[in-house]
VMD Tcl script that draws the C-alpha trace (Angstrom):
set ca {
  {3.56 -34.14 -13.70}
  {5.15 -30.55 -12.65}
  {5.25 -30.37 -8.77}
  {2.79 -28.27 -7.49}
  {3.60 -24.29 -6.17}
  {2.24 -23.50 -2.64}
  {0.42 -20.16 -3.04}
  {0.04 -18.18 0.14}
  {-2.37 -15.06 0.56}
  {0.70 -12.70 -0.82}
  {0.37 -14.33 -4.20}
  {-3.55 -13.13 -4.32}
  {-4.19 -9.88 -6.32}
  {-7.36 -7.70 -5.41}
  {-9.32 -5.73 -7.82}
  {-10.08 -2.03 -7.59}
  {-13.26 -2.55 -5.60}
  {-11.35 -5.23 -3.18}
  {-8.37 -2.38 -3.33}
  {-10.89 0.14 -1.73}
  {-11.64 -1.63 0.91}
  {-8.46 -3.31 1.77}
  {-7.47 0.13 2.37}
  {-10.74 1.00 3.82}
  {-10.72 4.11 1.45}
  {-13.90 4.42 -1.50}
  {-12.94 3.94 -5.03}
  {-12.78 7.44 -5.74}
  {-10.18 7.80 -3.40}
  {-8.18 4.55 -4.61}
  {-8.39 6.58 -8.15}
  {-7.22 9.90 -6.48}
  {-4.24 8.18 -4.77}
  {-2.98 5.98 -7.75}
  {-2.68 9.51 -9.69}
  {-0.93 11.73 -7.07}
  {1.18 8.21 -6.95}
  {0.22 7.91 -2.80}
  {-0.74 3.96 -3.94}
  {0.57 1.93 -6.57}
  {-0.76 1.85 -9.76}
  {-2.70 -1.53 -10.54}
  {-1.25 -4.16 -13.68}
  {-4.04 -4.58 -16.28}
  {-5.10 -8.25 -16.22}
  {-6.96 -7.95 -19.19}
  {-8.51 -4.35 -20.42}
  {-10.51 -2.64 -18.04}
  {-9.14 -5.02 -14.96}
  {-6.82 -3.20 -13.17}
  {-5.39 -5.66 -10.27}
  {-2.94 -5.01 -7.71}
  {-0.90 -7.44 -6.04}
  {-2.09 -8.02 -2.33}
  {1.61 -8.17 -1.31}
  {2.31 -5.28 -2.56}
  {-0.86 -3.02 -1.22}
  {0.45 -4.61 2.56}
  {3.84 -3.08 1.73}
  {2.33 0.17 0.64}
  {0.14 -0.05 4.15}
  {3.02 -0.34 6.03}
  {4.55 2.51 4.16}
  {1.56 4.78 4.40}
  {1.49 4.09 8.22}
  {5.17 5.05 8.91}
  {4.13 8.61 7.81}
  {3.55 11.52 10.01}
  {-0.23 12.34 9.93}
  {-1.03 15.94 8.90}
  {-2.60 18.10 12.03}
  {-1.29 15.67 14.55}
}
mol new
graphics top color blue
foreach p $ca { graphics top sphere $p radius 0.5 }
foreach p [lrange $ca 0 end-1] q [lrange $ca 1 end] { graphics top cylinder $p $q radius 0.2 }
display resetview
């Protein structure tokens, strides 16, 4: 029997609804910033799935909040 991996909440990916509201953005706005490559684009799990790693939305978070915000 292979030993069994630990998963933590990094290994979780969300889909594009779950996305939204990680970022607390709507879907149309997920869509807008995948193309003007502001967030990552998603892997397709299967056709029509896009999924994005949660590990790697937190990085892009972290990212996004480093920026200087426009009219501040």
């Amino acid at each position: 029997m292979a030993p069994c991996r630990n998963y933590d909440d990094d290994d979780d990916v969300l889909d594009a609804t779950e996305t939204a509201k990680f970022f607390g953005i709507t879907l149309v706005s997920l869509w807008r910033g995948v193309a003007s490559v502001r967030l990552p684009r998603p892997f397709y799990a299967a056709a029509r799935s896009p999924r994005w790693p949660k590990a790697t939305l937190r990085e892009t978070r972290e990212r996004l909040q480093m920026l200087p915000q426009l009219g501040a």
